[in-house]
BADO-20450 format. One record per residue: residue in three letters; chain; x, y, z of N, C-alpha, C, O, CB in turn. Coordinates in nm, 4 decimals. Glycine has a CB too. Layout:
BEGIN
PT, residu, chaine, n.x, n.y, n.z, ca.x, ca.y, ca.z, c.x, c.y, c.z, o.x, o.y, o.z, cb.x, cb.y, cb.z
PT, ALA, A, X, Y, Z, X, Y, Z, X, Y, Z, X, Y, Z, X, Y, Z
...
***
This chain:
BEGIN
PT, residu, chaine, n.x, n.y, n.z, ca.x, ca.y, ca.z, c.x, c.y, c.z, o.x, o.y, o.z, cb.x, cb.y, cb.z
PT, UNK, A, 12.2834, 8.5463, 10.8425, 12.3673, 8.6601, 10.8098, 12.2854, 8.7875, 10.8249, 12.1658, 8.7970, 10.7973, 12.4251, 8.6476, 10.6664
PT, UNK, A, 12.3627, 8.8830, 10.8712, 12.2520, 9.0086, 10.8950, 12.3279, 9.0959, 10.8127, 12.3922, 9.1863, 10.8662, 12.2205, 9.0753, 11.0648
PT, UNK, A, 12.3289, 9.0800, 10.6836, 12.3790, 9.1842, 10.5400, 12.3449, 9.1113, 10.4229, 12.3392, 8.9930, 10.3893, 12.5579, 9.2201, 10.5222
PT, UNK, A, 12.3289, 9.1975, 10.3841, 12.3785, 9.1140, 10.1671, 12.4474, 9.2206, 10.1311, 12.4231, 9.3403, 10.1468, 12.2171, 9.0856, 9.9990
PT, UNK, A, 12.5646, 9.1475, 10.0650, 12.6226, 9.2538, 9.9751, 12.6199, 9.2005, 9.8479, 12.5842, 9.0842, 9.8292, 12.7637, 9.2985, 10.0092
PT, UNK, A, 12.6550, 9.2759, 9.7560, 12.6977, 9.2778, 9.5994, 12.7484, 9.3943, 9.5239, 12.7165, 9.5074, 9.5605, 12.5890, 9.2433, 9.5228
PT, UNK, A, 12.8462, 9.3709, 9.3927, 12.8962, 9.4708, 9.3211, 12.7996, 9.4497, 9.1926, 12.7688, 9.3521, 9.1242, 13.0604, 9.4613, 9.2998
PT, UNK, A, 12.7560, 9.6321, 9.1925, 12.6828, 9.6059, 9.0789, 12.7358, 9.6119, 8.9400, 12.6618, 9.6359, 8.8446, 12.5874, 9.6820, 9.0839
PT, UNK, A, 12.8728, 9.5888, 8.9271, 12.9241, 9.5246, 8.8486, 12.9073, 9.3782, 8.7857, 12.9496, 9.3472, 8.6743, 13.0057, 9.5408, 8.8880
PT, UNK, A, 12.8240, 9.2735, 8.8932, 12.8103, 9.1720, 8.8949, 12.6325, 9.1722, 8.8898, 12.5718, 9.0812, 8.9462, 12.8957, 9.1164, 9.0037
PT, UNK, A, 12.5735, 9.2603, 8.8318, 12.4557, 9.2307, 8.8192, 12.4263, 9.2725, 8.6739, 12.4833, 9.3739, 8.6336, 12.3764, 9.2889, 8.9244
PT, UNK, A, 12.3409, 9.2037, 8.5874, 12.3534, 9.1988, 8.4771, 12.2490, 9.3529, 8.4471, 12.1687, 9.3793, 8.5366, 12.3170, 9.0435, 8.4223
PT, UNK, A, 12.2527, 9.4221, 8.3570, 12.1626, 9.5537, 8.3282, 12.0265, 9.4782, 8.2487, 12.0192, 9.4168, 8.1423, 12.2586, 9.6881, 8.2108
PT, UNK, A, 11.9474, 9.5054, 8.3291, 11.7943, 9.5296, 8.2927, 11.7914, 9.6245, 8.1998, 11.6772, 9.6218, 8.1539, 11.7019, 9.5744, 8.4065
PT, UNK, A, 11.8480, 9.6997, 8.1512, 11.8151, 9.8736, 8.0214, 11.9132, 9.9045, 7.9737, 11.9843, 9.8175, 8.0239, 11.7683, 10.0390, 8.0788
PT, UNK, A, 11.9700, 9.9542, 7.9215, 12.1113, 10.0045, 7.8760, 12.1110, 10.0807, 7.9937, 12.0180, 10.1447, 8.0427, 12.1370, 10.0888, 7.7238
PT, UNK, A, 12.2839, 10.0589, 8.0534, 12.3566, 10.1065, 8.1887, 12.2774, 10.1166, 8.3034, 12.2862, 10.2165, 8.3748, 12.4167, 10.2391, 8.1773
PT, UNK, A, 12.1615, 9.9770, 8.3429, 12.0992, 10.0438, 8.4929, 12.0986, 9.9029, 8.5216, 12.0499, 9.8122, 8.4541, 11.9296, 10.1480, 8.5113
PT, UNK, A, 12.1751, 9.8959, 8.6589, 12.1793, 9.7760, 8.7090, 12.1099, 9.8180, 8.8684, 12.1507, 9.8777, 8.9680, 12.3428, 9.7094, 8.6988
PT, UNK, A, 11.9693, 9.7422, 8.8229, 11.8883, 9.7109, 8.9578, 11.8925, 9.6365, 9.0324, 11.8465, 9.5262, 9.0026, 11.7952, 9.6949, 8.9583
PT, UNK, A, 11.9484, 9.6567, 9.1654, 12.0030, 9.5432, 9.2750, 11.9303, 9.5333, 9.3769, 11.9851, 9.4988, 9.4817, 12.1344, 9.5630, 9.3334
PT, UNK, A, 11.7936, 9.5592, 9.3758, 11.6815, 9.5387, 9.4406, 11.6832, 9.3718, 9.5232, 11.6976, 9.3357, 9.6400, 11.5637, 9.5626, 9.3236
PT, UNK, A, 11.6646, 9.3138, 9.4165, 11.6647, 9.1546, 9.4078, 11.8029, 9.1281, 9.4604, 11.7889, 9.0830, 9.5741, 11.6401, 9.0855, 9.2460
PT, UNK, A, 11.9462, 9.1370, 9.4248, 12.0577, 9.1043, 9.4311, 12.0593, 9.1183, 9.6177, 12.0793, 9.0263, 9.6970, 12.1562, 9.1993, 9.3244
PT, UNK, A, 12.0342, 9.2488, 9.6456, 12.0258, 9.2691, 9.7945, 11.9170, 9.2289, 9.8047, 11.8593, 9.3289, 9.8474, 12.0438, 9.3964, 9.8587
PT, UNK, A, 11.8197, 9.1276, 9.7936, 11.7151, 9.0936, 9.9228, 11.6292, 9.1865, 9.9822, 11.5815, 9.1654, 10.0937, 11.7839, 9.0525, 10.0377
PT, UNK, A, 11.6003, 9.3075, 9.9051, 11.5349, 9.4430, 9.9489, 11.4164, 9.3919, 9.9620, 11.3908, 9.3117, 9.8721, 11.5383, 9.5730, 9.8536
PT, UNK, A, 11.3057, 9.4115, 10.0647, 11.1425, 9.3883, 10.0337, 11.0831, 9.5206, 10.0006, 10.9794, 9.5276, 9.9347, 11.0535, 9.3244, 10.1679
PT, UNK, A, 11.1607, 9.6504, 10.0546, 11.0908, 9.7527, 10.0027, 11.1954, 9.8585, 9.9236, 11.1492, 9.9411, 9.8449, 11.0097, 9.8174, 10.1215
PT, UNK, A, 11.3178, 9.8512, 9.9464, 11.3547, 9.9613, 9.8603, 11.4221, 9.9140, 9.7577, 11.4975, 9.8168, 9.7613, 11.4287, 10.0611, 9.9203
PT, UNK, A, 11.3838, 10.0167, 9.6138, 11.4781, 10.0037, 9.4837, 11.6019, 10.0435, 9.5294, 11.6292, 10.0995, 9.6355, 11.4381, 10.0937, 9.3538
PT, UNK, A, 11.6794, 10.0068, 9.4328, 11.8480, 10.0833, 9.4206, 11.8807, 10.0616, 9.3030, 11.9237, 9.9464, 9.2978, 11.9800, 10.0253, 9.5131
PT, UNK, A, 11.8841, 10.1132, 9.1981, 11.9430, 10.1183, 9.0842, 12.0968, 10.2341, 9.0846, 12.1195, 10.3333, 9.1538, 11.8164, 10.1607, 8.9841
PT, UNK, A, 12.1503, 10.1907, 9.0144, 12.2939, 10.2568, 8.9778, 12.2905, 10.2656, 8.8428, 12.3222, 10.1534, 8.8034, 12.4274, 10.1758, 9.0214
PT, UNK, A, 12.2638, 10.3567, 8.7215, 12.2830, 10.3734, 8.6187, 12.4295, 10.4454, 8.5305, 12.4639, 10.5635, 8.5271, 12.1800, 10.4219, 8.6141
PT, UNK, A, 12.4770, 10.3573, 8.4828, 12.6104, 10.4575, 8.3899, 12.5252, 10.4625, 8.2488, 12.4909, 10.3685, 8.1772, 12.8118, 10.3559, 8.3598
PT, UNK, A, 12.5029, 10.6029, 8.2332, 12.4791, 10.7052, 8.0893, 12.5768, 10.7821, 8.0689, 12.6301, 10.8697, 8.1369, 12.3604, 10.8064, 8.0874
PT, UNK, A, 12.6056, 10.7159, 7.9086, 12.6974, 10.8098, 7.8253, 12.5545, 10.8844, 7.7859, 12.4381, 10.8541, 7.8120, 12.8122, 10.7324, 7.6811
PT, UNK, A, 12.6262, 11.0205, 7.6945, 12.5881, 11.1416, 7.6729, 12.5002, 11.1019, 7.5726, 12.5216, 11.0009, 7.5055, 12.6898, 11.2430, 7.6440
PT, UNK, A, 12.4026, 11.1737, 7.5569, 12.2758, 11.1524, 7.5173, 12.1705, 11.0344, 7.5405, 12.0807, 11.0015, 7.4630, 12.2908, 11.1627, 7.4081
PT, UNK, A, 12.2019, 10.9773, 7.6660, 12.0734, 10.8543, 7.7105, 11.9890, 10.9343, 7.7811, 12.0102, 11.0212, 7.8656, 12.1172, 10.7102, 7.8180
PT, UNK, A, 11.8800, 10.8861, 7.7276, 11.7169, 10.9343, 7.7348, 11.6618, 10.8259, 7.8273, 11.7228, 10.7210, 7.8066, 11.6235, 10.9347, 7.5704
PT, UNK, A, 11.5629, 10.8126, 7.9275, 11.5068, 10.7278, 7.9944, 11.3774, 10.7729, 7.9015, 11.3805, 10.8556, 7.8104, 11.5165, 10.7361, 8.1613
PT, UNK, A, 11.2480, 10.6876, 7.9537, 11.1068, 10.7244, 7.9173, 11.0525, 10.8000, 8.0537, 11.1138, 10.8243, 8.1576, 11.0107, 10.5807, 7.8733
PT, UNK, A, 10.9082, 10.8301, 8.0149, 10.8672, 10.9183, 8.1166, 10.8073, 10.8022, 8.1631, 10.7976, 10.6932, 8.1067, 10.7836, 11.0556, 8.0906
PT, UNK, A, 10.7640, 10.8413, 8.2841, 10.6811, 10.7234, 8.3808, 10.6677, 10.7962, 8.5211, 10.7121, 10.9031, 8.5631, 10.7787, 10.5569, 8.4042
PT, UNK, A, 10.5854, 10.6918, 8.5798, 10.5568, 10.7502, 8.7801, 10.5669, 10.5640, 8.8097, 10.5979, 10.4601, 8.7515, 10.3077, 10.8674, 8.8503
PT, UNK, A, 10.5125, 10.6181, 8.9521, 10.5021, 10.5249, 9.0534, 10.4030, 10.5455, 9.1222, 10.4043, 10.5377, 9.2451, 10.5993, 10.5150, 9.1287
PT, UNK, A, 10.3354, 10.5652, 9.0756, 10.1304, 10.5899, 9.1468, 10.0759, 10.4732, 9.1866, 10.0076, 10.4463, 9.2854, 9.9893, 10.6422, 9.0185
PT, UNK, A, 10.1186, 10.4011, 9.0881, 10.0656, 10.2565, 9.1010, 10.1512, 10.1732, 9.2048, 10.0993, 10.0643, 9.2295, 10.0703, 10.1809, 8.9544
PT, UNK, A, 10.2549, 10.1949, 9.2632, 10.3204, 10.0972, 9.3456, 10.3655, 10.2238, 9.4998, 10.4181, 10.1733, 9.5990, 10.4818, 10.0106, 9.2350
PT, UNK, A, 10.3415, 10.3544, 9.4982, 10.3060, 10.4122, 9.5728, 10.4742, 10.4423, 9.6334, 10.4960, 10.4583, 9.7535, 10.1876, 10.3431, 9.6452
PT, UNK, A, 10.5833, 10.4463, 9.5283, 10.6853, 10.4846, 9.5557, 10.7799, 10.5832, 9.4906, 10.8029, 10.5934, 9.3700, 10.7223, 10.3991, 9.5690
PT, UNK, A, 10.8319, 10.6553, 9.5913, 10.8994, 10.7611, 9.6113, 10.9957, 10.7188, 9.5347, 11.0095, 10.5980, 9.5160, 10.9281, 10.8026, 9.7401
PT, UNK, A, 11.1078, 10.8427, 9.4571, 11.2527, 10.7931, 9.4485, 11.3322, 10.9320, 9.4767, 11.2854, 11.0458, 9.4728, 11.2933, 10.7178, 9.2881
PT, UNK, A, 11.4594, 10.8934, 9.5051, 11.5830, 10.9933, 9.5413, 11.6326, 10.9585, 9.4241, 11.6375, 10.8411, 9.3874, 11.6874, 10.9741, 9.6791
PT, UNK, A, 11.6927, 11.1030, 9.3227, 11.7949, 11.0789, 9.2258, 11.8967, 11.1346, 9.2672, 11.8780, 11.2542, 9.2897, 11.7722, 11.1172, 9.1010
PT, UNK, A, 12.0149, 11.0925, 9.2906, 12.1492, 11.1792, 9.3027, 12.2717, 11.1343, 9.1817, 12.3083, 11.0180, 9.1648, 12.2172, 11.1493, 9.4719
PT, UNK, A, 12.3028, 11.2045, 9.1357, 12.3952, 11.2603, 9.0184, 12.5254, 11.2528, 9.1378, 12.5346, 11.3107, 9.2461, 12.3435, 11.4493, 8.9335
PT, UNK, A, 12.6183, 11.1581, 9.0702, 12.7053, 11.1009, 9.1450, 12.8553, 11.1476, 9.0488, 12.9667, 11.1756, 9.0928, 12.6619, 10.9291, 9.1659
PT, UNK, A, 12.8081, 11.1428, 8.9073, 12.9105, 11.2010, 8.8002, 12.8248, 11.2822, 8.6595, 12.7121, 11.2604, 8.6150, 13.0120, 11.0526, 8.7379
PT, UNK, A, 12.9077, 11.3600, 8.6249, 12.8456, 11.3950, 8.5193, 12.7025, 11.5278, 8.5132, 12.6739, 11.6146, 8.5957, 12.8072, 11.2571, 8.4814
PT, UNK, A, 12.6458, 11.4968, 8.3948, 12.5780, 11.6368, 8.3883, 12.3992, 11.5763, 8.3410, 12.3746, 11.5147, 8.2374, 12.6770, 11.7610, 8.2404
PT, UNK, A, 12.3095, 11.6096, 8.4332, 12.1919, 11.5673, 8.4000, 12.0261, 11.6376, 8.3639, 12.0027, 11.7508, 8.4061, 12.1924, 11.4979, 8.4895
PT, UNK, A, 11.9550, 11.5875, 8.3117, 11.8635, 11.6501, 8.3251, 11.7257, 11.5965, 8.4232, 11.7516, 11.4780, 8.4446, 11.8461, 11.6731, 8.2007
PT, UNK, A, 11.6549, 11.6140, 8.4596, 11.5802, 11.5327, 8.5125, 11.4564, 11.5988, 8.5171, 11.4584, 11.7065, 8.5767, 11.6273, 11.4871, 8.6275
PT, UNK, A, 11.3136, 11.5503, 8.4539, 11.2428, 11.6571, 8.4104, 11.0887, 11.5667, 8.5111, 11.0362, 11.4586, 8.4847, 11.2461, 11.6860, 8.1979
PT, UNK, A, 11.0607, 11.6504, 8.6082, 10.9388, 11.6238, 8.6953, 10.8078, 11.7088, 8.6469, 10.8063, 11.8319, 8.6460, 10.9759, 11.6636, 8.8515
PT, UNK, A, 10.7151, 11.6393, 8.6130, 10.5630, 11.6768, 8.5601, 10.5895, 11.8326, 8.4572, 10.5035, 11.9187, 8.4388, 10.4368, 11.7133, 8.7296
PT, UNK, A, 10.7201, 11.8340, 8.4065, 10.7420, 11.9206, 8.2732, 10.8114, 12.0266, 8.3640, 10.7814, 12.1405, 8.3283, 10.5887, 11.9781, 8.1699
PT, UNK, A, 10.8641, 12.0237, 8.4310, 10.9229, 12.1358, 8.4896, 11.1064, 12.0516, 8.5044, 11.1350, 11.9526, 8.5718, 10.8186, 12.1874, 8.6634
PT, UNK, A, 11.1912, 12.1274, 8.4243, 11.3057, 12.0807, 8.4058, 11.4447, 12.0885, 8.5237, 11.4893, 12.2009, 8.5468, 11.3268, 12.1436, 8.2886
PT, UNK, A, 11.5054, 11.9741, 8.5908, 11.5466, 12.0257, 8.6916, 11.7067, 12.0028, 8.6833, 11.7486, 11.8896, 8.7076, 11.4726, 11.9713, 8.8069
PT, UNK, A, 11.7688, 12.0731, 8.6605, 11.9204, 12.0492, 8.6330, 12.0058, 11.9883, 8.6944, 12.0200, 12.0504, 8.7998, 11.9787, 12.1366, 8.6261
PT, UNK, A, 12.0818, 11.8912, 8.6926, 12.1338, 11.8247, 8.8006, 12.3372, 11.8411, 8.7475, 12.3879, 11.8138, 8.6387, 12.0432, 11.6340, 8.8067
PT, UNK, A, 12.4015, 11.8917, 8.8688, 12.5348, 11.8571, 8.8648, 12.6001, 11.7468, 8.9747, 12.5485, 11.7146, 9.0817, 12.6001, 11.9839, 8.8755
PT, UNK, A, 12.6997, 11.7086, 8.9315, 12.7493, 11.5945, 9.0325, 12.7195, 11.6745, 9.1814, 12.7498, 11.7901, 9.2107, 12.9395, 11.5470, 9.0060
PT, UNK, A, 12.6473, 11.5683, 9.2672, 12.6534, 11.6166, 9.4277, 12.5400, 11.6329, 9.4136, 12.4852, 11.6185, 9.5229, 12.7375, 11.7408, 9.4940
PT, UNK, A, 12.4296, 11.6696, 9.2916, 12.2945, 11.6827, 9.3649, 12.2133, 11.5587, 9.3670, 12.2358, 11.4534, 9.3074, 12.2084, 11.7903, 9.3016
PT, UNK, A, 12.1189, 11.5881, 9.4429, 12.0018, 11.4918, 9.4903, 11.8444, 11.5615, 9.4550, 11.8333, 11.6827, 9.4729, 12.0197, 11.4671, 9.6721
PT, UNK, A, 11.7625, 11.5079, 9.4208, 11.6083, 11.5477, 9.3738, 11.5106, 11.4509, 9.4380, 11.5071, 11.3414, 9.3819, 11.5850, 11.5381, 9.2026
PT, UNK, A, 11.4432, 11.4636, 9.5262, 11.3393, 11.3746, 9.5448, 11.2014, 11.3630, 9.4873, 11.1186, 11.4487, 9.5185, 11.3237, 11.3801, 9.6510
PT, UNK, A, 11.1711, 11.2725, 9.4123, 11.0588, 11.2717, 9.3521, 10.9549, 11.2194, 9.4120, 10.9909, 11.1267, 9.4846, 11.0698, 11.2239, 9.2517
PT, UNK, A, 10.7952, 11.2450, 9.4148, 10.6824, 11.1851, 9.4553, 10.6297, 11.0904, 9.3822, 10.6121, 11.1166, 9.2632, 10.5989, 11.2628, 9.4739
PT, UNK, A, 10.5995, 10.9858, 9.4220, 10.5028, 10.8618, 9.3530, 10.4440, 10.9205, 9.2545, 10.4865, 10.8906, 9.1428, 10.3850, 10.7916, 9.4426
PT, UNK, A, 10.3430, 11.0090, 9.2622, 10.2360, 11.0803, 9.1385, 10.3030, 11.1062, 9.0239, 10.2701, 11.0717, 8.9104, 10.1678, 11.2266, 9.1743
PT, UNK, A, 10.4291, 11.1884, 9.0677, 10.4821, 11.2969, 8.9470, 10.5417, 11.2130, 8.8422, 10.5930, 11.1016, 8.8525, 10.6053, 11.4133, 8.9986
PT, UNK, A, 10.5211, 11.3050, 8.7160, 10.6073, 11.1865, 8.6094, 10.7438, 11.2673, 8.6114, 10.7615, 11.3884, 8.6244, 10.5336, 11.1612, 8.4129
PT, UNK, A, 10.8616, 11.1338, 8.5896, 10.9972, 11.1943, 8.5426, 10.9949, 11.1181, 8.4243, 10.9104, 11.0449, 8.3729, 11.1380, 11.1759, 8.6392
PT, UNK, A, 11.1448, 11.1645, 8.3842, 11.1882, 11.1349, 8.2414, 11.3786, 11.2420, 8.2427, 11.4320, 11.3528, 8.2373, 11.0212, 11.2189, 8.0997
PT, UNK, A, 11.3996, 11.0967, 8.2538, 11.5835, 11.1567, 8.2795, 11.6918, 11.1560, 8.1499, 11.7048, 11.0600, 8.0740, 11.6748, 11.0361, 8.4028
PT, UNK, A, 11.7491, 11.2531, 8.1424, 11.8753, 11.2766, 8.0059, 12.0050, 11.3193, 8.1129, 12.0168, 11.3686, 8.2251, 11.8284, 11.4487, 7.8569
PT, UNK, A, 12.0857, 11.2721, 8.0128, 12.2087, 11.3137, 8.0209, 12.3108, 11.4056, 7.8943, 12.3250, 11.3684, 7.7779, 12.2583, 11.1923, 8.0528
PT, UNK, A, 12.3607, 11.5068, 7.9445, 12.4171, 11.5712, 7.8676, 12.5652, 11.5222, 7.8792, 12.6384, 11.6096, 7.8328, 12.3866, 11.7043, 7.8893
PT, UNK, A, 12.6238, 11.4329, 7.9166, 12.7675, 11.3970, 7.9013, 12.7665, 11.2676, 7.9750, 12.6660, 11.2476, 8.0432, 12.8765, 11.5082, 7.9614
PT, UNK, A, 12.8774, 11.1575, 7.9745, 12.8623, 10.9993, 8.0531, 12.8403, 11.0022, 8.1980, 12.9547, 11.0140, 8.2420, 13.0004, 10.9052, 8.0399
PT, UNK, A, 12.7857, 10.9996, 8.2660, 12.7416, 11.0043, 8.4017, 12.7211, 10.8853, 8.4871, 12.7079, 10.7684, 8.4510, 12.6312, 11.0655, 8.4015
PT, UNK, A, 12.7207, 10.9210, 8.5733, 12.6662, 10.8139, 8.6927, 12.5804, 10.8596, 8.7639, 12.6017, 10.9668, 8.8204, 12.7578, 10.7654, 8.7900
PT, UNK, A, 12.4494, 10.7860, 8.7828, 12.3582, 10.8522, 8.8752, 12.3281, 10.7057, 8.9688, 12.3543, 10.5924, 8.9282, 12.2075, 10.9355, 8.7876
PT, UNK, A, 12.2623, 10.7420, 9.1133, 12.1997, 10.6359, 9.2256, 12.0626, 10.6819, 9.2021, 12.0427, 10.8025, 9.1875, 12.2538, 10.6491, 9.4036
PT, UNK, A, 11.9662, 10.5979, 9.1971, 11.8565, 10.6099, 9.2283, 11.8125, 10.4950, 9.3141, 11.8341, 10.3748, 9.2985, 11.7912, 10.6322, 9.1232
PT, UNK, A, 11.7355, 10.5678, 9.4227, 11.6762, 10.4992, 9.5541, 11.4722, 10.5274, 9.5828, 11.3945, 10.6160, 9.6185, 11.7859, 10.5912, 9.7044
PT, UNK, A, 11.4716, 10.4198, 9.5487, 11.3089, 10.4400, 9.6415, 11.2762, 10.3492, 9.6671, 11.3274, 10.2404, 9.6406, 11.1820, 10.4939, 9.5904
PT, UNK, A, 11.1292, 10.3855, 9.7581, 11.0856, 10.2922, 9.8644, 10.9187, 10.3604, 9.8524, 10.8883, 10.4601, 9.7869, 11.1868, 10.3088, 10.0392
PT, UNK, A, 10.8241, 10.2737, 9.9364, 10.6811, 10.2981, 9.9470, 10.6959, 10.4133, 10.1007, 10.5950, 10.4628, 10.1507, 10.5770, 10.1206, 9.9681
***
């Protein structure tokens, strides 16, 4: 077969509302997470230094915050932020949202 599909409806959440379908699709290098946050979910801060990967956040619904090495970056539905391996994030939501997050090495 030259696809995998899946609904990430059908993948169980690793965190409260983030279903990582990395594994589900057979990815060798890129993440894909799909997160639903109601209003006030906090992620932790963290990088990817150590695994040397990038991520794309795009805000798909809703109202976000997304805060790169302390510099705060506002997100409304339709935007996209690309982050560097080094930098730390740490993501909020100010109302129930949907965000995609994508990375790769």
């Amino acid at each position: 077969m030259s696809h995998t599909s899946v609904s990430y409806d059908d993948v169980e959440p690793r965190a409260p509302g983030m279903h990582f379908l990395r594994d589900a699709l057979d990815c060798d290098q890129l993440g894909f997470t799909v997160l639903d946050a109601s209003a006030g979910w906090e992620g932790k801060e963290h990088d990817h230094e150590h695994d040397d990967q990038e991520e794309i956040y795009f805000l798909a619904e809703g109202a976000a915050t997304l805060t790169v090495d302390g510099d705060d970056v506002q997100l409304d539905a339709g935007d996209a932020v690309r982050v560097p391996a080094d930098a730390t994030r740490t993501l909020s939501f100010e109302a129930e949202s949907q965000m995609v997050i994508a990375g790769a090495p």
